[in-house]
Phi, psi and omega in degrees: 000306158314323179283328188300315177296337198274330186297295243275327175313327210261330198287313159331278154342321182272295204294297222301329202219046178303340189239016150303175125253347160307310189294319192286357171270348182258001164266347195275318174324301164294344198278307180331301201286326190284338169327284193296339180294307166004271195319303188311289180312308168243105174266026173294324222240356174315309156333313219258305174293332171268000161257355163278354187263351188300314185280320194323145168244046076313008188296139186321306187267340146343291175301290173308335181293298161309320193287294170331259186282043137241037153234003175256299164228067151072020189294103160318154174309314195310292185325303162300294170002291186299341215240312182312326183277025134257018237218350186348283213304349179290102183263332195222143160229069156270331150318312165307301186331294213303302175312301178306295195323290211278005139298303188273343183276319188269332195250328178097003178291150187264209180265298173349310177268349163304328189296314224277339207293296180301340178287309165301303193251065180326324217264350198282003147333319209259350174296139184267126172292318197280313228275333186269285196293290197311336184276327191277332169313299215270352175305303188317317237243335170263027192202353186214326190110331206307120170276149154009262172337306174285329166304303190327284203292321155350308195251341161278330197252021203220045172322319181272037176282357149286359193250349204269111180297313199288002220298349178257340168286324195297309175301305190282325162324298168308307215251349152300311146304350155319338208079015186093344184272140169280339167322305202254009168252297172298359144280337191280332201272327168296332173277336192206060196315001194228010180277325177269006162266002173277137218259142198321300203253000168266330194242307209270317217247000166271287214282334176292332188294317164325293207294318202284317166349289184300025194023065161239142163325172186243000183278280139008289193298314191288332190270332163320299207293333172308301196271325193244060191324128165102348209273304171306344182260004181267152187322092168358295178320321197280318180304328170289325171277018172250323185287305174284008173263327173303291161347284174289011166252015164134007209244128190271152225274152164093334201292187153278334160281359155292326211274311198287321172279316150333293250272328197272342187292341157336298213272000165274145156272187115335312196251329172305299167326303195270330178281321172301319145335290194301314214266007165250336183288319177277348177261009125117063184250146175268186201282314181305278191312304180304332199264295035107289167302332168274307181317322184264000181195074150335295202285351141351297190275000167279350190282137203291182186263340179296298185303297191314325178288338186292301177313293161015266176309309204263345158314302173307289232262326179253332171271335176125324179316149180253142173293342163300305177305290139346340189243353191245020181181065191297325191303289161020291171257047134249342166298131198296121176308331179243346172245036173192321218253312197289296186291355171262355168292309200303290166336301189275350190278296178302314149296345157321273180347311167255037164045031180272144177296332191300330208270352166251024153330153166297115182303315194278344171300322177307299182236044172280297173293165199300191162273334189271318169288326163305319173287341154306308159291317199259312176286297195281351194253006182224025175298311196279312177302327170225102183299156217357053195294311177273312136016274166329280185298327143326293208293312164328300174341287157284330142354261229252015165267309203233004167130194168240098198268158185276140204207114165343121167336308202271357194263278203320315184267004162286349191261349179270019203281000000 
């Protein structure tokens, strides 16, 4: 009779202060200790009580399970809670016990990443070491190259990777194409989580064998593959229905502008496509310049609809430019408005002015080149002639780069030009 009031008591208590993690581990202890006094006292009912504890969500292995791991491998109370409701079925831990051994002894993961391991992946407790982990682990590691340091990161940022049939033909696959580094197949593998779930002879190895058909490089496809998350892992139908549309907008299979244009029609629709069109077209391009301009500068169409009116306006309406002119040089509205294209207009507008030969230079050669060559050609060889030249254009810089910083009455009104 006492003791049934103290479980209740203790059980009250557990709910009531579920969210310490000091209390809730020194209440999981007693609740542990009043079970076994139980048990001791009427052992008739033990039977009986361990097949009523099954609906229990306190059940003896429930509880030991939770406990296990936040004192085995390192788990917060939230965490464990949460990672333990994969874990019913886990009655002894003599398998994890096992598991844990040959992670840290055999592979060198430390406790931090076990916790991170487990924490993703509950059930690799229940993986059989001779039968699992260890043959495809030491494959990694005599068959691939894979050091310590490189499983670690392989299997943290990659839990089900072990779970994978195909995973040592897939890794050798990747990382030939890769160039051979295990570097550059764990970062592409860290850039793109849904790249080692893709299945090798359905997916993976149709579309590179497609891409290489269309001549594009092997160089090329690892930068698809990087840059473009997702693109190599998508259904073999959708990568042929991207090809053929790059193809039908004028870019013939092998050129560089296929390569360039696939690469941003990736990230468009058909209908995504068609709202940019308009939005350049309404900005006072005809459908031919637009098109004409997208063929010669893809990433055209990444410019927001805000930047693009922003460029627009100060091309037209302040630099002076005609949209013929401009649609015939696109790169122009990919260049930053405020840390290149308004202060170097400011530079060549100024140097006009004083009839200098430099300032009716082709505008867009101007702003094309690096900064240290713009400043080589355009500033320093026109110092003497225009007393703070470089000053000026500095400061033009920061203007319209960090706000309006303090700058000489005679800069300010050369910056009015």
């Amino acid at each position: 009779m006492m003791l049934s009031l103290l479980e209740k008591k203790l059980h009250h208590l557990f709910h009531l202060h579920s969210s310490s993690s000091s209390s809730r581990n020194s209440l999981l202890l007693l609740l542990r200790f009043s079970t076994t006094l139980q048990t001791l006292q009427n052992p008739s009912s033990s039977s009986s009580s361990s097949s009523s504890s099954s609906s229990s969500p306190l059940q003896s292995a429930h509880f030991m399970v939770e406990e296990y791991l936040i004192n085995k491998c390192g788990l917060s109370p939230d965490k464990a809670l949460k990672a333990s409701k994969d874990l019913t079925h886990l009655k002894s831990p003599s398998n994890p016990d096992s598991v844990l051994l040959f992670l840290r002894r055999r592979c060198g993961l430390s406790d931090p990443d076990i916790a991170a391991l487990v924490s993703r992946r509950p059930d690799f407790l229940c993986f059989n070491v001779e039968k699992t982990l260890k043959p495809k682990l030491e494959s990694l590691q005599q068959d691939l190259g894979f050091t310590p340091p490189e499983l670690v990161r392989l299997l943290s940022q990659n839990p089900n990777a072990l779970c994978y049939l195909d995973l040592g033909p897939k890794l050798d696959f990747l990382k030939t194409l890769l160039g051979g580094s295990n570097e550059n197949l764990l970062k592409a593998l860290e850039k793109d989580l849904f790249l080692l779930g893709a299945n090798l002879h359905k997916t993976l190895l149709p579309n590179v064998s497609f891409l290489r058909h269309c001549g594009v490089s092997d160089s090329r496809i690892t930068k698809l593959m990087t840059q473009k998350r997702g693109f190599v892992t998508k259904n073999p139908a959708e990568v042929e229905a991207v090809v053929a549309w790059t193809e039908e907008l004028g870019a013939p299979r092998g050129s560089t502008m296929f390569y360039h244009m696939l690469q941003t029609l990736v990230c468009f629709t058909r209908a995504t496509f068609e709202a940019k069109c308009q939005l350049w077209t309404g900005l006072g391009m005809s459908g031919a310049e637009f098109m004409a301009a997208f063929r010669r500068h893809p990433a055209l169409i990444h410019l927001s609809e805000g930047n693009a009116r922003r460029k627009v306006e100060f091309l037209l309406k302040e630099a002076g430019f005609e949209m013929p002119y401009l649609a015939r040089r696109p790169g122009m509205f990919t260049y930053s408005l405020e840390r290149r294209v308004r202060p170097r207009s400011f530079v060549l507008r100024l140097l006009k002015r004083e009839g200098l030969p430099r300032g009716e230079l082709d505008v867009f050669n101007a702003m094309s080149i690096v900064e240290e060559r713009f400043i080589d050609k355009f500033v320093s060889p026109n110092e003497e002639k225009v007393p703070d030249l470089r000053e000026a254009y500095l400061a033009a810089c920061a203007v319209m780069h960090h706000g309006m910083p303090i700058v000489s009455k005679q800069n300010m009104l050369m910056m009015n030009v």
